[in-house]
C-alpha positions in Angstrom: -17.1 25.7 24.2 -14.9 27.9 26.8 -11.5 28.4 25.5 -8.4 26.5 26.7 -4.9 26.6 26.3 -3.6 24.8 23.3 -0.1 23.9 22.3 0.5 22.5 19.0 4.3 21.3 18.2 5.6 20.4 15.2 6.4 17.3 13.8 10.1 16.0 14.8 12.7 13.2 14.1 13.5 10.5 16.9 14.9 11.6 19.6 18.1 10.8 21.0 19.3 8.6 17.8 22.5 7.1 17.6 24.0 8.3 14.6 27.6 8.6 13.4 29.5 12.0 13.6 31.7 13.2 11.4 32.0 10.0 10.0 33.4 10.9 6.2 36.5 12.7 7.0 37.7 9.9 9.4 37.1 7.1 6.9 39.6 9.4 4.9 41.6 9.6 7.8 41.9 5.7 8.2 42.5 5.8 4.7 45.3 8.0 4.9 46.7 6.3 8.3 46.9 3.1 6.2 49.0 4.2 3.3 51.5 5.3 5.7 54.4 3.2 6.4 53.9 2.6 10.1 55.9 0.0 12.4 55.0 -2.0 13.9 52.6 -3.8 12.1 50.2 -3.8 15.0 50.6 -0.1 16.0 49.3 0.4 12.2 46.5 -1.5 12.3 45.2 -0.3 15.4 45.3 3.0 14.6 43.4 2.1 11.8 40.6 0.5 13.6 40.6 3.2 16.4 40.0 6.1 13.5 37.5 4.4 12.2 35.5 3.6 15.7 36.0 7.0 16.2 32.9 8.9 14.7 30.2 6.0 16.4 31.7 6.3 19.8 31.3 10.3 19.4 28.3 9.3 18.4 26.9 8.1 21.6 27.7 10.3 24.1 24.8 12.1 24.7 25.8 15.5 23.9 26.1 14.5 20.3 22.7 13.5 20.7 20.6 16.5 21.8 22.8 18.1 19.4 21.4 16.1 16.7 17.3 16.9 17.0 16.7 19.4 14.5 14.8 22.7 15.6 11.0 22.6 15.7 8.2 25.2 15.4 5.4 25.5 18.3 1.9 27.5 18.4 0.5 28.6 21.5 -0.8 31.5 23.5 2.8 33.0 23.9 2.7 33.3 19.2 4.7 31.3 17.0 8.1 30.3 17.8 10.8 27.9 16.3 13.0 26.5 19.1 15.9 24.4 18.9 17.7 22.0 21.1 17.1 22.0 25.2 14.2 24.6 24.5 16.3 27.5 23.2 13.8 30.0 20.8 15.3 30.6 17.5 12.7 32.9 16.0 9.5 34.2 17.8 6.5 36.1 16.8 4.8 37.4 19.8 1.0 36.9 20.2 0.6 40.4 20.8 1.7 41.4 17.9 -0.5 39.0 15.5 -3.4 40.0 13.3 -3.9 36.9 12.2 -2.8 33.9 10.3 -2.8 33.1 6.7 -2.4 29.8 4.6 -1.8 30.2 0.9 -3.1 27.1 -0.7 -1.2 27.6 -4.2 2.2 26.7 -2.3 1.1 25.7 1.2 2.7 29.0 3.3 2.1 29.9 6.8 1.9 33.9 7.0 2.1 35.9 9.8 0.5 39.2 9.8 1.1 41.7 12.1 0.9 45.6 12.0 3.9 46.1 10.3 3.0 43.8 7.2 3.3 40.3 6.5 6.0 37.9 7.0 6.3 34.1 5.6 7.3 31.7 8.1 7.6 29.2 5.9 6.2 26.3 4.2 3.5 24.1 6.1 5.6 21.0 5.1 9.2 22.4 6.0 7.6 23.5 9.3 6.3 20.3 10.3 2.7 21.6 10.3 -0.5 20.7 8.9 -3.3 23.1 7.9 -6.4 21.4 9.9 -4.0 21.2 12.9 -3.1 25.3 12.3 -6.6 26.1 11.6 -7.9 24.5 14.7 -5.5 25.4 17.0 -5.1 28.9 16.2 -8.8 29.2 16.2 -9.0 28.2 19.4 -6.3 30.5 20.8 -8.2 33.4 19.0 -6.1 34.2 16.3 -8.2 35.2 13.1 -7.2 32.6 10.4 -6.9 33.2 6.6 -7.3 30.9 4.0 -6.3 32.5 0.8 -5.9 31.4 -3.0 -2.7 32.0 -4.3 1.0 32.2 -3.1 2.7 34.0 -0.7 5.1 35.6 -3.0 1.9 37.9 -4.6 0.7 38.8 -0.5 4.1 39.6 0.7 4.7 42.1 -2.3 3.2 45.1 -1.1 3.2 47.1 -5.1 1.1 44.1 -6.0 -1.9 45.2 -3.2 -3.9 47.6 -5.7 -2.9 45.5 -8.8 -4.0 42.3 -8.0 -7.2 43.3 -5.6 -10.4 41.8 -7.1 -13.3 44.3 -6.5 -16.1 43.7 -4.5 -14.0 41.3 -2.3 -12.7 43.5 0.1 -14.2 42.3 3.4 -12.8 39.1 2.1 -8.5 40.2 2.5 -6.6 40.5 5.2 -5.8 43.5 6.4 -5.5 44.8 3.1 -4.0 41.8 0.9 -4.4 41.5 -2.8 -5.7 37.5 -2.7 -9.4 36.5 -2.3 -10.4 33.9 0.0 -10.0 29.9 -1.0 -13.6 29.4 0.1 -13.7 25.8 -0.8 -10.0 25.2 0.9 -11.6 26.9 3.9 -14.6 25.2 3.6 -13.7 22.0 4.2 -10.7 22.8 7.0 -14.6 24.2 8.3 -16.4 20.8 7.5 -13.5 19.0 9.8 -13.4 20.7 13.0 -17.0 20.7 12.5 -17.0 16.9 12.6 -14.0 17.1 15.4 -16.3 19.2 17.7 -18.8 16.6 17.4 -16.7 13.9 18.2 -15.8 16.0 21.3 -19.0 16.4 22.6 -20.8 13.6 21.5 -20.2 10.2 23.2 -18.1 7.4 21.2 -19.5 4.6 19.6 -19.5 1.4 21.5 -17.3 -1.5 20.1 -18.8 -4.7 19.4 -18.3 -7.1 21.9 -16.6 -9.5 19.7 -14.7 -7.1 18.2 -10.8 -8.3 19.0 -7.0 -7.2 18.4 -6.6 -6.2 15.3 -3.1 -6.2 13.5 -2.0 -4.8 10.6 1.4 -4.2 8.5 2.5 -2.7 5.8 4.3 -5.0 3.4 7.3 -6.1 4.4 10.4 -4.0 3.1 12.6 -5.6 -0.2 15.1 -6.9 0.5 14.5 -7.4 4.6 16.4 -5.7 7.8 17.9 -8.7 8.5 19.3 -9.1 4.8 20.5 -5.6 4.4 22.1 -6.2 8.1 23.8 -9.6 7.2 25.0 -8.3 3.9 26.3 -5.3 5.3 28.2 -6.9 8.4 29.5 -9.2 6.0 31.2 -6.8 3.6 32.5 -4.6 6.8 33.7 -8.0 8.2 35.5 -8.8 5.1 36.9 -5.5 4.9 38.3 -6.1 8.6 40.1 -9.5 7.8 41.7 -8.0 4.4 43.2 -5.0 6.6 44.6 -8.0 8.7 45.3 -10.4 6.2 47.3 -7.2 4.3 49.4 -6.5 8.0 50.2 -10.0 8.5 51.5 -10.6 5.1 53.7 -7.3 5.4 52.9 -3.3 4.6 56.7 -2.8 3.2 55.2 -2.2 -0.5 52.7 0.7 -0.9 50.7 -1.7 -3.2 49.8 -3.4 -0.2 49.2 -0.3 1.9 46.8 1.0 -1.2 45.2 -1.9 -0.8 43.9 -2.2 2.5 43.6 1.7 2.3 40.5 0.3 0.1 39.2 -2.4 1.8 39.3 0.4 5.0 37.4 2.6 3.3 35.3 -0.2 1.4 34.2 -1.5 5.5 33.5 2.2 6.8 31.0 2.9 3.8 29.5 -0.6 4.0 28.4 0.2 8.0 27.3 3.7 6.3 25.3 2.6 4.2 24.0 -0.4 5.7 23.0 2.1 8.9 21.0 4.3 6.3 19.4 1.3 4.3 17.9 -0.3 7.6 16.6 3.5 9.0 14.7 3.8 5.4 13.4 0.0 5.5 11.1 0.8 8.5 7.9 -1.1 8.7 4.7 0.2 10.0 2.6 -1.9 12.4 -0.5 -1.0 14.3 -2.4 -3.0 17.1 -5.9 -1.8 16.6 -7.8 -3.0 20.2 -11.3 -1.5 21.4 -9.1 0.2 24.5 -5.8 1.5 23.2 -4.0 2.0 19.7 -0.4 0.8 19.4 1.7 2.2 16.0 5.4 2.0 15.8 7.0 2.3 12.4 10.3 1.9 13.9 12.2 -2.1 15.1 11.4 -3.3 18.4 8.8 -1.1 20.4 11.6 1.8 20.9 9.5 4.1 18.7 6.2 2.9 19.4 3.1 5.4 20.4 0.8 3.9 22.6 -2.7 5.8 22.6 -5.2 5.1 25.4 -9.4 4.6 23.6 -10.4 6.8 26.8 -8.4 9.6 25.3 -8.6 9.7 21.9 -12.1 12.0 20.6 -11.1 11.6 17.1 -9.3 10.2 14.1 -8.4 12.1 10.9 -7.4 9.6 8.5 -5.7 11.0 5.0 -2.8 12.6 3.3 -0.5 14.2 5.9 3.3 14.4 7.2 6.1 11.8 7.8 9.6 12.3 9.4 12.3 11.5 7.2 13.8 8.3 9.4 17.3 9.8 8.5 17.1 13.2 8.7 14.1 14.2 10.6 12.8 16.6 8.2 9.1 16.3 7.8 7.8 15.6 4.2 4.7 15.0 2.8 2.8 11.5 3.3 -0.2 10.0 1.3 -1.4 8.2 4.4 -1.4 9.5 8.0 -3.3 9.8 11.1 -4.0 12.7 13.7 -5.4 11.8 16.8 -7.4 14.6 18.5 -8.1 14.3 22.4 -11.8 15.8 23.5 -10.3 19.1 24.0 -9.3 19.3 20.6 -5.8 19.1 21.4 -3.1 17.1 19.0 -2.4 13.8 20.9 -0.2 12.6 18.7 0.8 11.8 14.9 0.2 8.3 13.7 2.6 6.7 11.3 0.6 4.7 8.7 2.6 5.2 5.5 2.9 1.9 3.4 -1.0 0.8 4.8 -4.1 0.9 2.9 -6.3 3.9 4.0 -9.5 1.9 3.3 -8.9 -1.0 5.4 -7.3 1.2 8.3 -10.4 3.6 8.3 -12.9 0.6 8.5 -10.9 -1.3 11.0 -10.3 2.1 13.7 -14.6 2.4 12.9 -15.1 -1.3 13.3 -13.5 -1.0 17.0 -15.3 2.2 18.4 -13.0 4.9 17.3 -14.8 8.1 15.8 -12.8 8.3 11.7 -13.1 11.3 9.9 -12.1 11.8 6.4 -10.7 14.7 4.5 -13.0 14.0 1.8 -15.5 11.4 -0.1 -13.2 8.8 -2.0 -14.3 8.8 -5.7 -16.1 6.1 -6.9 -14.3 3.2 -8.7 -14.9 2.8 -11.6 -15.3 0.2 -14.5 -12.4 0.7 -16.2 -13.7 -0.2 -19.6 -13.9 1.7 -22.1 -15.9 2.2 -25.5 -13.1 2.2 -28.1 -14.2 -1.2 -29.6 -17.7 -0.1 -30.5 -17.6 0.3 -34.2 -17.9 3.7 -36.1 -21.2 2.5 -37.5 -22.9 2.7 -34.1 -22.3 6.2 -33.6 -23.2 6.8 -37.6 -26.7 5.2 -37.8 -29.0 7.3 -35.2 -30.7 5.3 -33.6 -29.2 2.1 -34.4 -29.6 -0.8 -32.0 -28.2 -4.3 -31.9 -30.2 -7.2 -32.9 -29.9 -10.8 -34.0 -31.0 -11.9 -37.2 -30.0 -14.3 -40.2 -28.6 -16.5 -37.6 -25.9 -14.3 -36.4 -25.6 -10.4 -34.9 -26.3 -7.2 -37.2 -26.9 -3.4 -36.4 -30.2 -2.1 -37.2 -31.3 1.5 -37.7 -34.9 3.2 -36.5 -36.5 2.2 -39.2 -35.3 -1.9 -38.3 -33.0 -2.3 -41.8 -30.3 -4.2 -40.6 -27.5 -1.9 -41.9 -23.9 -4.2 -41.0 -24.2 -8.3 -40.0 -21.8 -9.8 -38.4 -22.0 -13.8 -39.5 -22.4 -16.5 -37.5 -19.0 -18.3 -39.0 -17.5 -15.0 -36.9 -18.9 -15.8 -33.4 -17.2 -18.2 -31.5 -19.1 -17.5 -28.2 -20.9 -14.5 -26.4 -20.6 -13.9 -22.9 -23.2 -11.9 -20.8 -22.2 -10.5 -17.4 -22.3 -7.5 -15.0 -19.9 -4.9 -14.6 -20.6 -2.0 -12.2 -23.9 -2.8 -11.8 -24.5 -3.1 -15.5 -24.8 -5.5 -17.8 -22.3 -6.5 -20.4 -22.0 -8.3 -23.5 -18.1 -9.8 -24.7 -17.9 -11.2 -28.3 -15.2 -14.1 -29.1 -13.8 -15.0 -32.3 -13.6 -18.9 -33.4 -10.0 -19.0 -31.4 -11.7 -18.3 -28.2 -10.1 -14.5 -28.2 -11.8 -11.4 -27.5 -13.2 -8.8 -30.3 -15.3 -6.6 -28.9 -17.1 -5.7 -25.1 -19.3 -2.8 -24.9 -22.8 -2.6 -22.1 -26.0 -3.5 -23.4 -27.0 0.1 -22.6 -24.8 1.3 -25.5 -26.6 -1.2 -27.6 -29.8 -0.1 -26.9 -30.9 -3.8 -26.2 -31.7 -5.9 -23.1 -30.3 -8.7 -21.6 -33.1 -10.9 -21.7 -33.8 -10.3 -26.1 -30.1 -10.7 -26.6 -30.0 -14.0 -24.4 -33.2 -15.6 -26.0 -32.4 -14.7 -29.2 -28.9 -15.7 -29.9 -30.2 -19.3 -27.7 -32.9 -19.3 -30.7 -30.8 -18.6 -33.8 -28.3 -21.5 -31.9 -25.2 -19.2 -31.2 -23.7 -20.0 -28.4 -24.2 -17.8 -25.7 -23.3 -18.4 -22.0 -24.8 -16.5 -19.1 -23.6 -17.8 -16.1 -25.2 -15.4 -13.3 -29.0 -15.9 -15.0 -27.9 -19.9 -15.1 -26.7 -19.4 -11.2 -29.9 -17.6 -10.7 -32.2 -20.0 -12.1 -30.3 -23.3 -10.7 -30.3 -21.2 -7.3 -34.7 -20.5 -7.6 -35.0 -24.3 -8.8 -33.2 -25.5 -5.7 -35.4 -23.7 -3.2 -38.7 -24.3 -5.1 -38.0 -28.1 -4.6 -36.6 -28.0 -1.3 -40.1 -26.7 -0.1 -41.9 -29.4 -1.8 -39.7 -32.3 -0.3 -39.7 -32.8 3.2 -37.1 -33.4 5.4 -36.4 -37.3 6.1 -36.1 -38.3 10.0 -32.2 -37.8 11.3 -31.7 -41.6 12.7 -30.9 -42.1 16.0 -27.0 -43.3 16.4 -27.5 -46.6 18.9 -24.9 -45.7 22.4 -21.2 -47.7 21.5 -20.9 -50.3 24.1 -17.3 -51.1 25.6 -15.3 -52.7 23.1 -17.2 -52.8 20.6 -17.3 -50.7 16.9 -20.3 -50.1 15.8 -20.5 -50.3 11.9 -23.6 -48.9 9.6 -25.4 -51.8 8.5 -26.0 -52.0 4.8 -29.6 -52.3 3.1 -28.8 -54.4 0.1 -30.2 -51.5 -2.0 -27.0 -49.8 -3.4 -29.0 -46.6 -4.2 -30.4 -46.0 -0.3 -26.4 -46.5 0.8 -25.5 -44.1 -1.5 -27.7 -41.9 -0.2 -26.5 -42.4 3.4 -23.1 -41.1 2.2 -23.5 -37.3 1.9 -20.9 -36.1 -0.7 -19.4 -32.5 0.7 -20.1 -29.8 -1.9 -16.5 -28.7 -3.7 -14.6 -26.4 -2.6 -11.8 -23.8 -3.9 -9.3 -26.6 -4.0 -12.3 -29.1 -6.0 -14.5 -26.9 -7.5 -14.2 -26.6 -11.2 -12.6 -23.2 -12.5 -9.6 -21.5 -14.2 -5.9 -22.3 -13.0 -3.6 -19.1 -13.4 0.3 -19.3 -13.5 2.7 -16.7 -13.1 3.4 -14.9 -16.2 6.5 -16.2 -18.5 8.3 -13.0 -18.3 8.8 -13.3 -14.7 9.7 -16.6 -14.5 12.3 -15.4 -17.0 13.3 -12.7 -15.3 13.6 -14.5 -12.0 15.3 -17.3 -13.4 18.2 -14.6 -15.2 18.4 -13.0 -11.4 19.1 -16.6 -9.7 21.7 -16.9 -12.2 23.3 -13.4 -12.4 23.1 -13.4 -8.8 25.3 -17.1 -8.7 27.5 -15.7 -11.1 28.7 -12.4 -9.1 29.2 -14.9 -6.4 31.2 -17.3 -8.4 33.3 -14.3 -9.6 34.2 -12.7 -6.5 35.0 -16.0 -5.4 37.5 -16.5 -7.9 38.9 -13.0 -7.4 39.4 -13.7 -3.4 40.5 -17.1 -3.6 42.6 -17.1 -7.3 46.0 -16.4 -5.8 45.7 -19.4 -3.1 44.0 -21.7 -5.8 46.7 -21.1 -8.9 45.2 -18.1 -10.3 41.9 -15.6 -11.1 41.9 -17.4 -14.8 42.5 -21.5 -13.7 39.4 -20.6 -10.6 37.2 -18.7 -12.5 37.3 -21.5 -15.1 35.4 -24.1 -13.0 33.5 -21.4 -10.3 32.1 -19.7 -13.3 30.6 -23.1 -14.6 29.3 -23.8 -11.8 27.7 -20.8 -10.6 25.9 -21.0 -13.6 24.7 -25.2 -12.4 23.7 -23.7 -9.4 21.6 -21.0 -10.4 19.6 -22.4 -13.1 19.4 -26.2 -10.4 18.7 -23.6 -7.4 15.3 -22.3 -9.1 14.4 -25.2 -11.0 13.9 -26.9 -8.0 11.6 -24.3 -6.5 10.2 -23.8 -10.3 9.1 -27.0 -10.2 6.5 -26.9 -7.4 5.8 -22.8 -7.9 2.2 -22.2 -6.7 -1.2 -21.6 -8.6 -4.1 -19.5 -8.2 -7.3 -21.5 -8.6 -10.6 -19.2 -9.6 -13.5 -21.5 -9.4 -17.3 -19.9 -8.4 -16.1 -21.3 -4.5 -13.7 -19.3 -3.8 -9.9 -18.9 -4.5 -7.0 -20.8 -3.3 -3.1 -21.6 -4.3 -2.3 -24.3 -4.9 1.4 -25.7 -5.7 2.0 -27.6 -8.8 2.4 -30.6 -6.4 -1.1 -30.0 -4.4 -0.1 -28.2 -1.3 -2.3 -25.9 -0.7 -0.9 -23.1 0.3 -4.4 -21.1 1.4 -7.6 -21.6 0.0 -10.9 -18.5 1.0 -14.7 -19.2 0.0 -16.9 -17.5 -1.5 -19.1 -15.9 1.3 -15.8 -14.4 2.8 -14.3 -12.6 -0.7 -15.3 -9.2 -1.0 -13.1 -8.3 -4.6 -9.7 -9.4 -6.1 -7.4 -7.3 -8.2 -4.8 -4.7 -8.0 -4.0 -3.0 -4.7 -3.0 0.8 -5.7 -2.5 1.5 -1.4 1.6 1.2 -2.6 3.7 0.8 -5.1 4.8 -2.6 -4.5 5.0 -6.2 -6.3 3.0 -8.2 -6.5 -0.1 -5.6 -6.0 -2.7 -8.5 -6.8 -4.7 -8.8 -3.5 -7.6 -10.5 -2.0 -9.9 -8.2 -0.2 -12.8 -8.8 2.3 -16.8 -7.6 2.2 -15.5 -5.2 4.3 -12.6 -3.9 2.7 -9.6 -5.9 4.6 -7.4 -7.3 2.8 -7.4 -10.6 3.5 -4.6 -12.6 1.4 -1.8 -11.2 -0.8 -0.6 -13.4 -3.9 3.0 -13.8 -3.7 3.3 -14.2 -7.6 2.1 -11.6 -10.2 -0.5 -13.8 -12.9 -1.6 -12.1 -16.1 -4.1 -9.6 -15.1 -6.2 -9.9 -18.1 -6.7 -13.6 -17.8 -7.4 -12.8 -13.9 -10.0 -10.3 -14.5 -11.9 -12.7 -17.1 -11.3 -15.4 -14.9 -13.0 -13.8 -11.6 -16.1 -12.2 -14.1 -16.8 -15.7 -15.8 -17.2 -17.4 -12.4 -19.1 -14.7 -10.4 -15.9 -13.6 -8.3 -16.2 -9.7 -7.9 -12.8 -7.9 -9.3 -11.6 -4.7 -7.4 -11.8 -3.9 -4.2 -15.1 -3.4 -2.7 -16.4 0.3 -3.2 -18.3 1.2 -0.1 -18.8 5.0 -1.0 -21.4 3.8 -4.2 -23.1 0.0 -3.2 -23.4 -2.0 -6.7 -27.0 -2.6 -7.6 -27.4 -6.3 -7.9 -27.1 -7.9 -12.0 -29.8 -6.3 -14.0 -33.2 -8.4 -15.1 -32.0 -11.3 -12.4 
């Protein structure tokens, strides 16, 4: 590939923000206009007001917005510089005096080296910089690039060169360096512009024709921008009409001067704070199409990056760098994406914080766009463990499970049955799958779990354990081999039964209904009435509520939340409606009415979630179905760990989209036993290691 000139800049804020200045010492400054006996009353409260619009009007001119972006740090053929505002070069280090780069992977440092030593730039994070985009730009510019295990406190110590140098590595350090070469570190920043160049060169894969817009968010921010807006404007309003209340009711006593001194400074620091709650509660949306990419993770389409397909070579998808929305310093992000052009040049930096990195990858792939990974994604996992296998099993070598004297025992090799569990014990045992293998689950007489361990553990098979406990008359239920036999029985028949002729609906004539005429024979009429199979709504299954502790808790919250109300209500009004003590004594009351009446009434119709071997749905207690998904279209349900956020249960697709959220936590246990007795898969669908379908099925 012939070289080309590359450019990489770091990552920076958003530009040209509004943002207060100085904002702190003239809320003082109202504060201290306001305890001062001024007259007129009007002259007072004005200057009031204009201290305190003081620091957002400086705040908009646009000198006290260039002077806001913080400096940023820029690779090219010229070296490395850090420039600050209107293009001014803060620190330089001239290409032609480079040796080389190096990355020290034990606390991610950029460091130059030159032929007067080393010097440390800095952090990659602090600098805005990520180590694929480094490695590949510098590479291309020439520069000899250094991955190297350790820190940069050990290579910038020259006493520590001889000390620390491992033998035999010597071709391996940089011009002399006492740290050998992180050769898996390197390896895969190797494995990636690998798979980069041969996006580059390669052409892209063509979308599906069907293939659509595809939208997604991250969840929606608690409590919402337009709460934390409202409430804010609110307080600073309030603030506002107790200044003016306090001037029209007379400023002679300093009481009263201390007082709206307070509710001043109580207005100022409400707008504050409200401005720096709604810059944090950002949301990140993409628009996912087969001919451009849209992300914005700012309100409105003011911060959006648009992305032509044409343009983009590849997508890295993984852990990478986010601007702090308040500051602009970069910091470190579990989820972002780099979009390379087919020069290998950084297009731009995706937000996608708050998303989930399996259903982003697999939507960008499903649309065309070449995805590449920093790594494999562990498999998931059964988490299960062993711990209620007893300490028998492991004592008797070769011990095995059997059933015998009408319940379950342990046998050794020789086939003495050394420990028997009696039937009296067993209230039920459950065979299913897990992971791909198969599973036995033990119930007491109350219908409560005991023990779960794989078959594989107790050296017997599915089908002995089934037959035998069905012969010795413990119940045992098995629903995928009863699924799989009713499911063979069905087709074997259908083959043998042929289809009966469709009849031919006569044409309606004008004004007339035509009505099916019956036979006489009530079983052939029944048999013209075809009876829909059930669905999630009908079917049969398991009805989960929310758990009692959060119904407790939400219920204390309505009320607290009533209460605060009914007390600052008293406090503001008291004095007009004889008193804090003769107010509080009925809003307190009924605050309290409120709250508990307020969430009984949505209490009362709260939704369900429905588990049947049809699908899902929720459903309120009233019937309303709320949303309803079938079987064919469910690819896992359980805990999404993409964010820390409530509630985390989820419903994802075959795919690995997640389809539906459930806006009310259940008890996980009973969900989990819920989707395994009727055939619902739980977790999210693992496409790195395909389950093998149920063993001896």
């Amino acid at each position: 590939m012939p070289a080309v000139e590359h450019e990489l800049t770091g990552l920076r804020g958003p530009r040209g923000r509004w943002r207060p200045v100085a904002a702190g010492p003239f809320a003082l400054a109202a504060a201290g206009l306001a305890l001062l006996p001024i007259r007129p009353v009007w002259l007072w409260a004005g200057l009031i007001a204009a201290v305190a619009a003081v620091p957002w009007l400086l705040g908009a001119l646009p000198d006290a917005r260039r002077r806001g972006l913080r400096p940023y740090w820029r690779l090219s053929a010229d070296g490395l510089e850090r420039r600050g505002p209107g293009g001014l070069v803060l620190t330089r280090y001239e290409r032609s005096r480079m040796e080389g780069l190096a990355i020290t992977t034990g606390d991610g440092t950029l460091t130059v080296l030159h032929r007067f030593g080393r010097t440390a730039a800095g952090t990659l994070t602090g600098m805005g910089l990520e180590p694929l985009t480094v490695f590949v730009t510098a590479r291309r510019l020439g520069i000899p690039m250094h991955v190297l295990d350790g820190e940069a406190a050990d290579l910038l110590d020259p006493a520590l060169d001889e000390a620390l140098r491992v033998h035999g590595l010597d071709e391996d350090v940089p011009s002399g360096g006492p740290l050998p070469r992180d050769t898996a570190a390197e390896q895969r920043l190797l494995d990636q512009e690998a798979a980069l160049l041969a996006a580059a060169h390669e052409a892209g894969v063509e979308p599906a024709v069907t293939a659509g817009d595809a939208r997604l968010d991250a969840p929606a921010p608690v409590p919402g921008r337009r709460r934390i807006a409202l409430l804010g404007a609110l307080t600073a309003l309030l603030g506002a009409v107790m200044v003016v209340r306090i001037g029209l009711a007379g400023t002679g006593t300093f009481d009263a001067r201390l007082a709206a001194a307070g509710w001043a400074l109580a207005a100022m620091g409400a707008l504050l704070l409200t401005r720096r709650r709604l810059l944090r509660a950002g949301r990140v949306r993409w628009t996912v199409s087969p001919v451009r990419l849209i992300a914005n993770d700012r309100p409105g389409r003011r911060g959006a990056v648009v992305l032509p397909a044409a343009r983009i070579a590849a997508l890295v998808v993984g852990p990478g760098l986010r601007a702090d929305p308040l500051t602009g310093e970069p910091h470190a992000a579990e989820l972002a994406v780099l979009a390379f052009g087919h020069r290998l040049e950084l297009l731009a930096r995706l937000p996608a914080h708050g998303l989930d990195g399996f259903q982003l990858a697999h939507t960008l792939d499903d649309h065309g766009y070449r995805v590449i990974t920093p790594g494999a994604r562990p498999p998931r996992r059964p988490a299960y463990g062993l711990d209620g296998l007893p300490e028998i099993f492991a004592q008797v070598p070769g011990g095995r499970l059997v059933v015998a004297d009408g319940g379950l025992g342990w046998a050794d090799a020789v086939g003495d049955v050394v420990l028997r569990m009696p039937e009296d014990r067993i209230g039920g045992i459950e065979l299913l799958t897990i992971g791909g293998h198969a599973w036995v689950r033990l119930y007491d007489q109350e219908g409560d779990e005991f023990f779960a361990a794989p078959l594989s553990a107790l050296r017997i098979s599915r089908t002995d354990l089934r037959d035998g406990a069905r012969r010795a008359g413990l119940p045992v239920n098995d629903a995928e081999y009863d699924a799989y036999l009713s499911a063979a029985f069905h087709s074997a028949v259908s083959t043998l039964s042929a289809p009966a002729p469709e009849p031919v609906a006569p044409l309606p004539m004008p004004g007339r209904t035509l009505r099916p005429a019956a036979s006489g024979r009530p079983e052939a009429d029944a048999a013209v009435a075809v009876t829909p199979p059930p669905g999630p709504v009908t079917a049969p299954g398991a009805v989960l509520d929310a758990t009692p502790r959060s119904r407790v808790g939400t219920y204390a919250v309505s009320v607290l939340l009533c209460e605060a109300v009914a007390v600052i209500g008293a406090v503001w009004l008291g004095p007009e409606l004889g008193g804090f003590a003769a107010t509080a004594g009925w809003t307190v009351p009924a605050g309290l009415l409120a709250g508990l009446l307020g969430y009984w009434l949505y209490d009362r119709n709260r939704p369900l979630l429905r588990v049947s071997a049809a699908g899902l749905a929720v459903v309120t207690r009233r019937g309303r179905v709320e949303w309803d998904l079938g079987r064919d279209r469910i690819g896992g349900i359980g805990i999404d760990e993409a964010a820390e956020r409530m509630p985390r249960v989820v419903v994802w697709g075959p795919s690995g989209r997640v389809l539906r959220q459930v806006t009310f936590p259940p008890d996980v246990a009973k969900l989990r036993r819920a989707c395994e007795r009727y055939g619902v898969p739980w977790g999210p669908p693992d496409a790195d290691r395909p389950v093998p379908p149920p063993p001896e099925l």
